[in-house]
Rosetta silent file (secondary structure, phi, psi, omega in degrees, C-alpha in Angstrom):
SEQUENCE: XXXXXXXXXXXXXXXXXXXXXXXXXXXXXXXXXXXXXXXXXXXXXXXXXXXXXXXXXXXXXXXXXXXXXXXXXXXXXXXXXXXXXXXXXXXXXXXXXXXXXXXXXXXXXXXXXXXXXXXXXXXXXXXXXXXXXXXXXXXXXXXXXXXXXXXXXXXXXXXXXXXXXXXXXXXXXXXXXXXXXXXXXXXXXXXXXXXXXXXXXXXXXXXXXXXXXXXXXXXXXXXXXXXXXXXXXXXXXXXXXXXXXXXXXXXXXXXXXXXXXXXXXXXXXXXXXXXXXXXXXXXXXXXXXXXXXXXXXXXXXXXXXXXXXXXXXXXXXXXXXXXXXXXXXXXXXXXX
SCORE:     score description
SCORE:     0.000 S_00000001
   1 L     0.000  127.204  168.822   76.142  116.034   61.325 S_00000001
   2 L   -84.094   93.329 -177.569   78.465  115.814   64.601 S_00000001
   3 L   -64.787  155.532  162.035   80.842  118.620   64.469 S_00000001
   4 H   -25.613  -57.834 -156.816   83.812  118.286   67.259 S_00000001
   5 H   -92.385   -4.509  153.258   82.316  120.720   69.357 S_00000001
   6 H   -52.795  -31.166 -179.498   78.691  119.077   69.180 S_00000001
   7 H   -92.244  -43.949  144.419   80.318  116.115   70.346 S_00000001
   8 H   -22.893  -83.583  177.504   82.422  118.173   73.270 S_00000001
   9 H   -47.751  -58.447  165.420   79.304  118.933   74.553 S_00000001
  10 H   -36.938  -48.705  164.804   77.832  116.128   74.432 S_00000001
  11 H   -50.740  -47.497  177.961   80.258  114.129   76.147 S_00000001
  12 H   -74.020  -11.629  173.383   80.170  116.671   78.834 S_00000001
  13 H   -67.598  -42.774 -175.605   76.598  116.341   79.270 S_00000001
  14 H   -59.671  -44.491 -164.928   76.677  112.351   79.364 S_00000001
  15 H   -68.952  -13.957  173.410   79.368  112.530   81.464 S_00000001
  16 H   -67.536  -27.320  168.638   77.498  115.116   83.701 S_00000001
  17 H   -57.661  -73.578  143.218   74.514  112.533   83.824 S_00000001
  18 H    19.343 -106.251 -170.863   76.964  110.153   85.066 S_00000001
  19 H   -64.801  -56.899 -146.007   78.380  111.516   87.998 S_00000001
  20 H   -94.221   34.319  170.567   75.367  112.699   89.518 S_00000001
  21 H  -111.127  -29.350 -172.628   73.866  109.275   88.720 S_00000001
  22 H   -70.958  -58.855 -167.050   77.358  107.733   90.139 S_00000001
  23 H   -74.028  -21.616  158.629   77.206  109.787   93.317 S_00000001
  24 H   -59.894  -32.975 -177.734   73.772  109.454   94.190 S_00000001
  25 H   -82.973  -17.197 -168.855   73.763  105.651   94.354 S_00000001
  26 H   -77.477  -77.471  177.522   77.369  106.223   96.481 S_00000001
  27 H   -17.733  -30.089  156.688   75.169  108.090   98.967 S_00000001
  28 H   -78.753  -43.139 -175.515   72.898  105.666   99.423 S_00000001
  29 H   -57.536  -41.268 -141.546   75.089  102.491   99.614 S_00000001
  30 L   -85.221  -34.736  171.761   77.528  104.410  101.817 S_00000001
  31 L   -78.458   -7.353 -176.599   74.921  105.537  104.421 S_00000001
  32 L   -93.723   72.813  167.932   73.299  102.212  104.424 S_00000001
  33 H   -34.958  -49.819 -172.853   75.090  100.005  106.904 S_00000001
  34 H   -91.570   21.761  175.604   72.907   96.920  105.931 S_00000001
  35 H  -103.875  -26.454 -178.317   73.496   97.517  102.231 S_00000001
  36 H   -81.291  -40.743 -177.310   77.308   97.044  102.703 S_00000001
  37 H   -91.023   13.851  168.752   77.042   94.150  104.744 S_00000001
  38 H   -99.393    5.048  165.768   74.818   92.366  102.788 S_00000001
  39 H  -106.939   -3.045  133.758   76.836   92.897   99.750 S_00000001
  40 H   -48.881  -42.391 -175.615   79.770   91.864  101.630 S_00000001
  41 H   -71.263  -41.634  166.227   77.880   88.781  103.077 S_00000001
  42 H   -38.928  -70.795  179.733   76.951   88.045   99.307 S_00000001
  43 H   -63.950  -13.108 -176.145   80.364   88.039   98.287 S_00000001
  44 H   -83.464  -83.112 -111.879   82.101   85.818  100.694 S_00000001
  45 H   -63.130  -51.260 -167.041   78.826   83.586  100.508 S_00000001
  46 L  -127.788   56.277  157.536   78.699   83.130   96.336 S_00000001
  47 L    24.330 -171.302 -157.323   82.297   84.712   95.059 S_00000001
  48 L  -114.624  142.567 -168.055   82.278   87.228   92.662 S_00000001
  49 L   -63.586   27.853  172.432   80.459   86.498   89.446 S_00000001
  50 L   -87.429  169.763 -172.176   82.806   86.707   87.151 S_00000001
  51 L   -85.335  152.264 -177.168   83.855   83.802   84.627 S_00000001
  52 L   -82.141  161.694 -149.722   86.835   82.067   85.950 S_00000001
  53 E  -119.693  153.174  163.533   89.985   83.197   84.279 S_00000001
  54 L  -153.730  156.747  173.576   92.969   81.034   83.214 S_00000001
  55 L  -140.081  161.012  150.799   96.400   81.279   81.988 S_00000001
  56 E   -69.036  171.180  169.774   99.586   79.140   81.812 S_00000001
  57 H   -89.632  -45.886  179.163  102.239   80.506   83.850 S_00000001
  58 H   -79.086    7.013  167.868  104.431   81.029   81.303 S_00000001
  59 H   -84.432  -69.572 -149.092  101.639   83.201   78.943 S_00000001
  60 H   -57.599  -52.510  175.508  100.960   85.077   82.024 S_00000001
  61 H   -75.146    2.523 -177.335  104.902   86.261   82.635 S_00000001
  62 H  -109.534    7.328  160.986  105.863   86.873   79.098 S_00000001
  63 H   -67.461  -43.019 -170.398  102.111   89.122   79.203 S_00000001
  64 H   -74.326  -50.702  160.447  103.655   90.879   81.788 S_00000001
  65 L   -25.166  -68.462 -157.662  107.279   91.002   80.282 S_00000001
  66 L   -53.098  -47.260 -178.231  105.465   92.249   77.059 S_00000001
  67 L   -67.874  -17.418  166.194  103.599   95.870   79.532 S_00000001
  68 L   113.089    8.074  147.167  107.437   96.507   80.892 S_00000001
  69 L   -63.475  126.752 -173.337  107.630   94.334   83.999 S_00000001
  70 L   127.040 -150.658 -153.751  111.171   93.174   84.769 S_00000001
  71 L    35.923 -114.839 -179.700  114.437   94.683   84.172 S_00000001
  72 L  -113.923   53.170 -155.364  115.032   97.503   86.487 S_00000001
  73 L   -98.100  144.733  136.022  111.172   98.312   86.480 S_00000001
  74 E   -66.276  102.640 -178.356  109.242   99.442   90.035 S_00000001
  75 E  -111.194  113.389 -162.640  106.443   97.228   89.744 S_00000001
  76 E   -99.322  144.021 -170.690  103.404   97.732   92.296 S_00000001
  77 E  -131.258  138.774  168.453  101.033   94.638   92.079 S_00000001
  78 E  -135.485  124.612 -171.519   97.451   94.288   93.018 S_00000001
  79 E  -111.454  134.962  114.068   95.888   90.551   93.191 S_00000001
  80 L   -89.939  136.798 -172.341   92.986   88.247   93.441 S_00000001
  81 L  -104.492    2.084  168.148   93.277   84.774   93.458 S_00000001
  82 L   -80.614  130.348 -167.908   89.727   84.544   93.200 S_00000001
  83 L    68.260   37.473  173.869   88.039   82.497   90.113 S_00000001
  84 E  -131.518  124.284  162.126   91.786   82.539   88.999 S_00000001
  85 L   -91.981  169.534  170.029   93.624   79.153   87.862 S_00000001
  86 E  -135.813  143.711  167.930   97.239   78.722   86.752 S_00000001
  87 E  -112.127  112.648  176.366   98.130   76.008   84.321 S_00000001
  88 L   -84.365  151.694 -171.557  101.963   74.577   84.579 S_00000001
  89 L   -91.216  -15.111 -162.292  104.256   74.248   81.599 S_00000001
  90 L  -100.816  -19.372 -169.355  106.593   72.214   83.456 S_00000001
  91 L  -101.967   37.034 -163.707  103.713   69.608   84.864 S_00000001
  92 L   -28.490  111.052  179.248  101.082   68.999   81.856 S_00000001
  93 L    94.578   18.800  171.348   97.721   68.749   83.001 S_00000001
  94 L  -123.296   98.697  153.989   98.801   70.242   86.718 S_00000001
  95 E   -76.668  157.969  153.422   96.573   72.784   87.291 S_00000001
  96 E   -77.205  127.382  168.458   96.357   75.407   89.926 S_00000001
  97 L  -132.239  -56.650 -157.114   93.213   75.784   91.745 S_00000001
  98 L   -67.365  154.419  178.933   93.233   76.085   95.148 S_00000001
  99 H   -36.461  -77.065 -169.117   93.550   79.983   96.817 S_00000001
 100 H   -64.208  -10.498  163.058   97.072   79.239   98.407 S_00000001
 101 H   -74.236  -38.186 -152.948   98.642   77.138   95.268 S_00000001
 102 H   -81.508  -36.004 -169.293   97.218   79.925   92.878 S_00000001
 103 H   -71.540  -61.803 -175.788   98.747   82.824   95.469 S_00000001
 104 H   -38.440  -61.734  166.612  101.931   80.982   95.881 S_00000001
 105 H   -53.705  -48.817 -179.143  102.294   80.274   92.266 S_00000001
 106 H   -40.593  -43.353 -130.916  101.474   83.704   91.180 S_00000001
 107 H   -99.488  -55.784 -146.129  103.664   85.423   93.954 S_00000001
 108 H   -91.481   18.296  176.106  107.209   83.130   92.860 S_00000001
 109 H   -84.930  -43.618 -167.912  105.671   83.950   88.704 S_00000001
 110 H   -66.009  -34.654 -148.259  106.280   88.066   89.965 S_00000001
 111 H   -65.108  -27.613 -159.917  109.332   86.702   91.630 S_00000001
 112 H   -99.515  -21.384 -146.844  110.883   85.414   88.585 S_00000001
 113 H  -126.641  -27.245  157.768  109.936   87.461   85.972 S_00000001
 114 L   -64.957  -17.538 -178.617  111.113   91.286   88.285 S_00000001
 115 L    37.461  176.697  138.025  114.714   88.946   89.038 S_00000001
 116 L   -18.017  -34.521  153.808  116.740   91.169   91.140 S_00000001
 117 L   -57.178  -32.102 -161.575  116.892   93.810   89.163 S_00000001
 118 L   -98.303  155.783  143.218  112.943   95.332   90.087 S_00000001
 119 E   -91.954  126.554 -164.964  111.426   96.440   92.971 S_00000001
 120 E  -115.913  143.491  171.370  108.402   94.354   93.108 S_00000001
 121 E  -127.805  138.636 -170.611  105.477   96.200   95.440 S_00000001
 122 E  -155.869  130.853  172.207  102.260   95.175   96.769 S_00000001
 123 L   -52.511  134.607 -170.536   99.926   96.763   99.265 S_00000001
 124 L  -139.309   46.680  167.457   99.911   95.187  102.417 S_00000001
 125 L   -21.358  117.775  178.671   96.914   97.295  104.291 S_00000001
 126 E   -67.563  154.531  140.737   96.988   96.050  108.323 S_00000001
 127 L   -78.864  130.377  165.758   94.124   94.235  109.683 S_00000001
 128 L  -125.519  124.863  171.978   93.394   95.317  113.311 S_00000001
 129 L   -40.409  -41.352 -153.743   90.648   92.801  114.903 S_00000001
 130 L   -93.564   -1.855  164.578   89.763   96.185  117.521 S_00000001
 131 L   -49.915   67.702 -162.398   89.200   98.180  114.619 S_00000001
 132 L   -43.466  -15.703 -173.756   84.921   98.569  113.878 S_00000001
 133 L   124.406  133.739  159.705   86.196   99.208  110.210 S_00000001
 134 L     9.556  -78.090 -144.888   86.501  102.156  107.518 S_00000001
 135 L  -120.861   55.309 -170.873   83.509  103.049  107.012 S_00000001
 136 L  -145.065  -32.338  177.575   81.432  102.159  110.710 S_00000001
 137 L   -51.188  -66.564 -175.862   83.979  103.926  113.125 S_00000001
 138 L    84.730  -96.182 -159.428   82.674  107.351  113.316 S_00000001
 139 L  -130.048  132.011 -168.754   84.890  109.727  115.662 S_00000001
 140 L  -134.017   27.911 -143.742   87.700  107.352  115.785 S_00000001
 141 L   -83.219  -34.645  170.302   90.089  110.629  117.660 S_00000001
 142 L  -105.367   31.272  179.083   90.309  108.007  120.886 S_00000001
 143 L  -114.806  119.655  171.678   90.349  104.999  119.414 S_00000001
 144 E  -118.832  164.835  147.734   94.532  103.806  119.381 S_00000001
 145 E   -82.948  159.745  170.956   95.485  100.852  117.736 S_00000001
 146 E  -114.911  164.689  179.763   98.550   98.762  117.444 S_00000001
 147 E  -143.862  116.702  141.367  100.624   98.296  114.422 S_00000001
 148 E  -143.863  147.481 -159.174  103.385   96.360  114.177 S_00000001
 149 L   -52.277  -25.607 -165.442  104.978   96.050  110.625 S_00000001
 150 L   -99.001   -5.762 -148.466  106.170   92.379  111.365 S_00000001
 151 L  -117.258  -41.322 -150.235  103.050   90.753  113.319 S_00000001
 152 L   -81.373  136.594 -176.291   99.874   92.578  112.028 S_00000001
 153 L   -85.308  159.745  173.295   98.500   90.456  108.834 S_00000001
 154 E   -87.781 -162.094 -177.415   97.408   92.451  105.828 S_00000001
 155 L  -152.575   25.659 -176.781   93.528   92.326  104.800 S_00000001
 156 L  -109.249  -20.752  164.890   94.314   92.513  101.145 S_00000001
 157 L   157.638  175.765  174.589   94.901   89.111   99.666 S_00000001
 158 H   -78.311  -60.740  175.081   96.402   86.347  100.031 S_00000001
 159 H   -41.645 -103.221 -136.233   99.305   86.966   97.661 S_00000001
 160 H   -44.693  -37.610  172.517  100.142   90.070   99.286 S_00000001
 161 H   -69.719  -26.761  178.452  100.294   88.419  102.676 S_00000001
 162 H   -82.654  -44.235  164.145  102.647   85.721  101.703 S_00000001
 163 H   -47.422  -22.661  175.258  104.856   88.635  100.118 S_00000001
 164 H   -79.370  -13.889  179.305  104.635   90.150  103.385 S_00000001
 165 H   -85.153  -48.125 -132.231  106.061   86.708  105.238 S_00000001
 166 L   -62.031  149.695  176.292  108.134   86.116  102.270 S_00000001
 167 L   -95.379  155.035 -146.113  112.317   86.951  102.660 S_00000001
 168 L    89.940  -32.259  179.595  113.295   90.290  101.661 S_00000001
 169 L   -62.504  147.368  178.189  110.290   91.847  101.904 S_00000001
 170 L  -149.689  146.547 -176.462  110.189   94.762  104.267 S_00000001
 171 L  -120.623  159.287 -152.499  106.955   96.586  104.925 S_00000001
 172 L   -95.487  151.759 -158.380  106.311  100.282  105.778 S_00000001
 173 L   -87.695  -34.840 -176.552  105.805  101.957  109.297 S_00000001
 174 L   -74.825  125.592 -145.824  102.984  103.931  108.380 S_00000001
 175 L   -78.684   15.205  168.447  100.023  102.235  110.112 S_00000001
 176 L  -140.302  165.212 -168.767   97.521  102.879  107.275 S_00000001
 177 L    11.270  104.572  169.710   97.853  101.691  103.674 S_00000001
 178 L  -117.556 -163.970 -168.926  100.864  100.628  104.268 S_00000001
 179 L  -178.684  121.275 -167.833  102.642   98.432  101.618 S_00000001
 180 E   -81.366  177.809  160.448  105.324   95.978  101.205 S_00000001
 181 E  -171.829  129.601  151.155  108.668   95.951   98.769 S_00000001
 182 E  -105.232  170.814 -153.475  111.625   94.021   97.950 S_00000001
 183 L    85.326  148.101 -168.864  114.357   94.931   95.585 S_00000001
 184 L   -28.573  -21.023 -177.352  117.254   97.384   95.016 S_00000001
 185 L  -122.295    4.896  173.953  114.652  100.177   95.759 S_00000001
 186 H   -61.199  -37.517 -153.494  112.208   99.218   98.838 S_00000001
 187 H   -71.808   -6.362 -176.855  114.199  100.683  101.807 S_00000001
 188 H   -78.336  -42.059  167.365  114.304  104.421   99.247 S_00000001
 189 H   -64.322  -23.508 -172.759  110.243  103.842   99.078 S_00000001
 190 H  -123.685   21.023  178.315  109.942  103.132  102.106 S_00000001
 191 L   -65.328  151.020  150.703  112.643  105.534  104.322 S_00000001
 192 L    41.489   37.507 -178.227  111.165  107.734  106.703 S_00000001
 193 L   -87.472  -12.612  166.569  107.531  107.393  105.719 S_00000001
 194 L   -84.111   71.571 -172.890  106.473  107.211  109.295 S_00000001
 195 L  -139.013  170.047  174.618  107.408  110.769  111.246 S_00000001
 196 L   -45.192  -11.936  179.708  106.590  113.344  113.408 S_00000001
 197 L   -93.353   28.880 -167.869  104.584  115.601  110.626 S_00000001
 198 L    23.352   60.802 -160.535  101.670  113.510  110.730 S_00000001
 199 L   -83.109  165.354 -170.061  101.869  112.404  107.575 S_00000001
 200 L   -96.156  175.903 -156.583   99.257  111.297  105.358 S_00000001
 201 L   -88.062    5.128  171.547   99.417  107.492  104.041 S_00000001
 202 L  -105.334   -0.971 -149.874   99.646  108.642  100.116 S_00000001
 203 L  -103.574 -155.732 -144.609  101.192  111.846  100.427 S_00000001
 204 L   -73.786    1.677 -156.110  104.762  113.138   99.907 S_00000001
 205 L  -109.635    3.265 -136.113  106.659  111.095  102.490 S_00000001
 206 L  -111.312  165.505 -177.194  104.832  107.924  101.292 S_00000001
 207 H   -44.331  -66.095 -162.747  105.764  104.553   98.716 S_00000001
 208 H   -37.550  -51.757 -155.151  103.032  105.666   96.299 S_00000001
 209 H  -110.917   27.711  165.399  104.179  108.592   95.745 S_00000001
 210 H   -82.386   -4.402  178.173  108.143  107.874   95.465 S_00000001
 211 H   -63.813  -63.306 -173.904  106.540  104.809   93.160 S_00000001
 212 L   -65.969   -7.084 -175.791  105.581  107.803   90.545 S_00000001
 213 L  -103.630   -5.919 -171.883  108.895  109.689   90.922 S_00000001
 214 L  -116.175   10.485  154.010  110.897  106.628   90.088 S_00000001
 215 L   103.481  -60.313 -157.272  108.333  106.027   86.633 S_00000001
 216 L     3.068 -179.442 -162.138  106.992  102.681   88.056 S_00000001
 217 E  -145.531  128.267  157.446  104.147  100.716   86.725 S_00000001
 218 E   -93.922  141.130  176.168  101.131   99.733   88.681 S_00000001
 219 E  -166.500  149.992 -143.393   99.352   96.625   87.958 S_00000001
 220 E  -133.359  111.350 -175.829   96.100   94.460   88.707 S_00000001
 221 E  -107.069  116.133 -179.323   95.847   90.449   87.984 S_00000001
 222 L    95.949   -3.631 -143.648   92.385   89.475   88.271 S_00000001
 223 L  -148.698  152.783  179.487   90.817   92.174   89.189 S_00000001
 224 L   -94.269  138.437 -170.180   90.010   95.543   87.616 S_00000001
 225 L   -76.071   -4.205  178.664   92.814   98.073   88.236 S_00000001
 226 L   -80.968  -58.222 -154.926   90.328  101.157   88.907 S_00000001
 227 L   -77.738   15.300  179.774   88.706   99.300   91.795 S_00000001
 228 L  -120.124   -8.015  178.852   92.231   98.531   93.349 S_00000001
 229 L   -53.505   46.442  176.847   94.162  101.939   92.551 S_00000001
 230 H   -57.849   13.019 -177.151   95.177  103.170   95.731 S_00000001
 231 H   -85.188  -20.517  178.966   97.738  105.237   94.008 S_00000001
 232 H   -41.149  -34.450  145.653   95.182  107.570   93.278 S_00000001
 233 H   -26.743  -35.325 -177.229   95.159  109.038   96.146 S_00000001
 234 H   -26.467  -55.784  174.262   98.597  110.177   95.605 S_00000001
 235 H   -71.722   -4.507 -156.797   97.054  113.425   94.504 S_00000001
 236 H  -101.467  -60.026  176.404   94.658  114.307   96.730 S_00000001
 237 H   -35.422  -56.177 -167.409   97.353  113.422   99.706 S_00000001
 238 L   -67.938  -26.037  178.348  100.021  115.570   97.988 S_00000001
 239 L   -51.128  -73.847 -177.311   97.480  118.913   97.389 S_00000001
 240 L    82.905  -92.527  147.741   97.422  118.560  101.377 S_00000001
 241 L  -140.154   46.820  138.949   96.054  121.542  102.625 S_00000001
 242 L   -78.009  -17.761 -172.069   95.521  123.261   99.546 S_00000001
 243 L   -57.234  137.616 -170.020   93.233  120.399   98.885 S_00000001
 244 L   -84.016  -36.284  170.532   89.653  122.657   98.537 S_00000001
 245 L   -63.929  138.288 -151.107   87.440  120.466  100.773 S_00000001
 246 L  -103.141  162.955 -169.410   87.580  122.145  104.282 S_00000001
 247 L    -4.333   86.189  176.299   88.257  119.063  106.654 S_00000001
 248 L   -58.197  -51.671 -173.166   89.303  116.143  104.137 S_00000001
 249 E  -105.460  172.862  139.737   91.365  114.726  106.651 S_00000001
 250 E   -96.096  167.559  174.471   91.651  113.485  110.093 S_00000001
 251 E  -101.913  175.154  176.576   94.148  112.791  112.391 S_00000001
 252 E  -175.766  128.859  172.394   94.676  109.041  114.011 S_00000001
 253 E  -100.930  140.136  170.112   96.494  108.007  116.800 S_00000001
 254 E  -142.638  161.271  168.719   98.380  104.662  116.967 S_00000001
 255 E  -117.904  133.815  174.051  101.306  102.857  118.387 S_00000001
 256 E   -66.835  149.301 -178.522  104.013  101.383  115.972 S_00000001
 257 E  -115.803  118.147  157.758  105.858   98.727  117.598 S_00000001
 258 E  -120.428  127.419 -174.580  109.385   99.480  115.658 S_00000001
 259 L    75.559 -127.340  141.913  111.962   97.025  117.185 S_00000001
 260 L  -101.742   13.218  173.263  111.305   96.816  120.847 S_00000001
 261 E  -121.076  174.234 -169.035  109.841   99.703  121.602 S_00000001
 262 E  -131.351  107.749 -177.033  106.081  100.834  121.017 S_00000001
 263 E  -117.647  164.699  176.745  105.555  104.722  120.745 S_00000001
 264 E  -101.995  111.936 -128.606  102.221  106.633  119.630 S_00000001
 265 E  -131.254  148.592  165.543  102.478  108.038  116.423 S_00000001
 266 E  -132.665  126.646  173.595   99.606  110.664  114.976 S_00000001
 267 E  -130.975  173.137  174.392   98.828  110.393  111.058 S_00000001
 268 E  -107.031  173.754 -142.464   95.919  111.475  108.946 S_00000001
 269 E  -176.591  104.789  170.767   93.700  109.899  106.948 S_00000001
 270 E   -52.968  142.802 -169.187   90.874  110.975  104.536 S_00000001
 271 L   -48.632  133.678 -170.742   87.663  111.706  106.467 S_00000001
 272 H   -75.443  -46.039  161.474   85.379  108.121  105.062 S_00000001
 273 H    56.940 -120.896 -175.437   82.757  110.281  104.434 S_00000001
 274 H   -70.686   27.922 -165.108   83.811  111.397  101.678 S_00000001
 275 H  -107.344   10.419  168.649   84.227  108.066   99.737 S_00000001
 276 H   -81.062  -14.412  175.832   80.351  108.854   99.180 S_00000001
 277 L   -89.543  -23.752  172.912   81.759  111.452   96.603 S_00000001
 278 E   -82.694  149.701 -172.890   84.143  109.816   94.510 S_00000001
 279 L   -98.680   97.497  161.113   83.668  108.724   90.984 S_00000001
 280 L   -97.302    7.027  158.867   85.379  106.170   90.005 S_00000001
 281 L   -73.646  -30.949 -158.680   83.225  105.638   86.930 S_00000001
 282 H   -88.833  -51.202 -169.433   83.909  109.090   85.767 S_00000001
 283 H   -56.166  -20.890 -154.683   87.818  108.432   86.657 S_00000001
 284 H   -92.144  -42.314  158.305   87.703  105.487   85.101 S_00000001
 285 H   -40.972  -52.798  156.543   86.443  106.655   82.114 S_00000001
 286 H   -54.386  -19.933 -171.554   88.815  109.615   81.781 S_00000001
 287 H   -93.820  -46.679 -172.259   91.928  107.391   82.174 S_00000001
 288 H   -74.537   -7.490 -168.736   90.976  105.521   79.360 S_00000001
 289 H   -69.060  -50.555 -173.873   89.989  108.801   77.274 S_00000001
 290 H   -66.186  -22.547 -178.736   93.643  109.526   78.031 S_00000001
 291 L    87.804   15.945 -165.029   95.303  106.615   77.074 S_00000001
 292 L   -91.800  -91.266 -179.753   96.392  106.250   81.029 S_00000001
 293 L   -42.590  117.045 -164.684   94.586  102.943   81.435 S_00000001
 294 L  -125.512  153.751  177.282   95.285   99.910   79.447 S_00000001
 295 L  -148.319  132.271  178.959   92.965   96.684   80.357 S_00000001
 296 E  -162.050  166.335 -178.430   93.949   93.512   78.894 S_00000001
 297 E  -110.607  124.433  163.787   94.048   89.696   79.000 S_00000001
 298 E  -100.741  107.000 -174.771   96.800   86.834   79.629 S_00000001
 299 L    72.795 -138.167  160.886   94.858   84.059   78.813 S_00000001
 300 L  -101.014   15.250 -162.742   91.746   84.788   80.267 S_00000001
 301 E   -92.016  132.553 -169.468   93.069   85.960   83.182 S_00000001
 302 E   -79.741  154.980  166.722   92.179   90.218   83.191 S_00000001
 303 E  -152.581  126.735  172.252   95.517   92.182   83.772 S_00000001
 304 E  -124.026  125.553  160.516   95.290   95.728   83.783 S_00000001
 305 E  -132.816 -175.200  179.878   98.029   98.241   83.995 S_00000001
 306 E  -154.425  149.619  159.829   99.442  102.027   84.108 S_00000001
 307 L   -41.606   60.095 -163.243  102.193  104.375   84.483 S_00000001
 308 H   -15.921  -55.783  177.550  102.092  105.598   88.324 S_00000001
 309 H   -12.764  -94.007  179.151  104.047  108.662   86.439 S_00000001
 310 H   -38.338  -51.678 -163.677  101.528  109.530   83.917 S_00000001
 311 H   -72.026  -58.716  170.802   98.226  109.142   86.165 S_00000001
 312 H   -54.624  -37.361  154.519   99.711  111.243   88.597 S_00000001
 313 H   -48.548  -36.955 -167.931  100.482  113.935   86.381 S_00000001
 314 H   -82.161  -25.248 -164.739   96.918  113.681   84.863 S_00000001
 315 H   -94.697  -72.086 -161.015   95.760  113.899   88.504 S_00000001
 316 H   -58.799  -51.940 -164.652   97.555  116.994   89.818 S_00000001
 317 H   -58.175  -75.556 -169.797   96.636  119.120   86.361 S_00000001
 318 H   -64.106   26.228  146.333   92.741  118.152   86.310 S_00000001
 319 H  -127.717   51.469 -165.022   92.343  118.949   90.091 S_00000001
 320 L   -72.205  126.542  169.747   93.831  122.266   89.909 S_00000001
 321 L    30.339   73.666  129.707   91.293  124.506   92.546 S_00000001
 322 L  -165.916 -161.147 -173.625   88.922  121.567   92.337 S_00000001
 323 L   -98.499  -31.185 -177.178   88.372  118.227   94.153 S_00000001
 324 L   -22.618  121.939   21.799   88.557  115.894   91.132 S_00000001
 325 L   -95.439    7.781  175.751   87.855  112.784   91.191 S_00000001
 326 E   -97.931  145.564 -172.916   85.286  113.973   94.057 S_00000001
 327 L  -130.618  157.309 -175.116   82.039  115.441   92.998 S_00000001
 328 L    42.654   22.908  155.725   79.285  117.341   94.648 S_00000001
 329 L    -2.012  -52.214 -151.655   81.381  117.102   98.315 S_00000001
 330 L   -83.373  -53.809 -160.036   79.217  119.318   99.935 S_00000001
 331 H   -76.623  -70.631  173.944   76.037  116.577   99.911 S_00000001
 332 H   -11.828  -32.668 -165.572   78.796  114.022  101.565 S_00000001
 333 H  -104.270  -13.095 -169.216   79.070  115.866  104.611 S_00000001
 334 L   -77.311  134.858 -177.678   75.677  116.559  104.675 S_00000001
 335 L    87.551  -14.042  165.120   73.646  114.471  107.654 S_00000001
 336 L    96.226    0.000    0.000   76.990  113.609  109.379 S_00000001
């Protein structure tokens, strides 16, 4: 017979099984240079195996409508347009297919269904060409960059870059994650996130985590919303340097081009490192334990979303004097 606390345990065992099953394989992919790019060269080469998803356009906004997008809703969006169609109600038999129709449509489907009322948000991460990359750089303390908010393309999708051309949109100063937003509330997400206190690109100064103080709702069309959550961070960023891992972060210098002039700005960043430590099986797991995660379908098209709110609360309590969602830390740093 499985009493409660027979099952407690258990659970904590599985899930202990888990993580150090999760974080061992991050350690090897992460240290493996030709294991990333050959599962990058895989993916451009053959797309990503999934079945292709479809929806009408109008199932997909009254999907969205139905999870609490629209009105006066913050809505943060994370996209793929890959192995995703659209079917139009107004054309019969006019499909979507191609990247840029499917981006386009999608991007004026958000447009229409947040009206004027929302703030609609979508990560708009810079590309910089002189940039070796994330997780290849290594001491990156003389390496500057350029940023500017209006020129530099994102590296995040194709929807989000045509929201970043698109009018109204205005995009954020800080030169990492940065993120665009139109509506009655971008310039309050996105005041002063760029200053002299080297701020980090999640942490108290930043969209993300005025997204969670104004209730907002993150959400992920095509794509699963754990492996796109950059709000997650929120918590780690806001801990700051109570955060229990002895050098999380780094600094990085860059120069913002705001206006005409171009000045050199210093911000921090977690160390990459440590992205050999995080679980996002075990997170992912726990959100749904919680009732935090909801995963669902418009058509066949995956949509997943969550409270910004909620997950951040759920964040700051379980990683009270711990690290959570990073485990075992200590073997990350180890070998440099």
């Amino acid at each position: 017979m499985n009493c409660p606390t027979h099952q407690s345990l258990t659970t904590r065992l599985a899930d202990a099984l888990r993580i150090a099953t999760e974080v061992s394989c991050r350690q090897i992919y992460f240290r493996s240079h030709r294991l990333m790019e050959w599962r990058s060269s895989r993916l451009r080469n053959q797309g990503s195996p999934g079945a292709p998803q479809k929806a009408t356009c109008n199932g997909l906004g009254e999907f969205l409508k139905g999870i609490g997008v629209g009105g006066n809703a913050v809505v943060m969006v994370h996209t793929s347009v890959r192995d995703v169609s659209l079917i139009s109600d107004e054309q019969p038999g006019r499909v979507f297919l191609q990247p840029i129709e499917v981006a386009s449509r999608l991007l004026s489907l958000l447009v229409e269904v947040i009206r004027e009322t929302g703030t609609l948000v979508m990560p708009t991460h810079p590309f910089y060409r002189d940039d070796p990359g994330y997780f290849k750089g290594g001491d990156k303390s003389q390496l500057v960059l350029t940023y500017d908010p209006v020129k530099t393309p994102c590296n995040v999708g194709l929807t989000n870059e045509l929201f970043r051309l698109s009018p109204g949109a205005r995009r954020s100063l800080h030169p990492l994650q940065c993120v665009s937003a139109r509506g009655p509330l971008a310039e309050d997400l996105l005041r002063d996130n760029l200053n002299r206190n080297k701020p980090l690109p999640h942490g108290v100064d930043s969209a993300y985590y005025r997204i969670c103080k104004h209730g907002g709702i993150v959400v992920s069309i095509g794509v699963p919303l754990i492996e796109y959550f950059t709000l997650i961070h929120t918590a780690e960023d806001l801990r700051d340097a109570e955060w229990p891992v002895k050098n999380f972060f780094r600094e990085r210098r860059f120069r913002v081009r705001i206006g005409g002039s171009c000045d050199e700005w210093t911000v921090r960043e977690r160390c990459p490192l440590f992205v050999r430590s995080i679980c996002e099986g075990q997170l992912h797991r726990d959100l749904l334990r919680e009732g935090l995660l909801h995963e669902g379908r418009a058509g066949t098209i995956r949509v997943d979303w969550a409270n910004a709110a909620e997950v951040l609360e759920f964040l700051m309590r379980r990683n009270q004097g711990n690290s959570y969602p990073y485990f075992l830390t200590g073997w990350a740093k180890w070998g440099g």
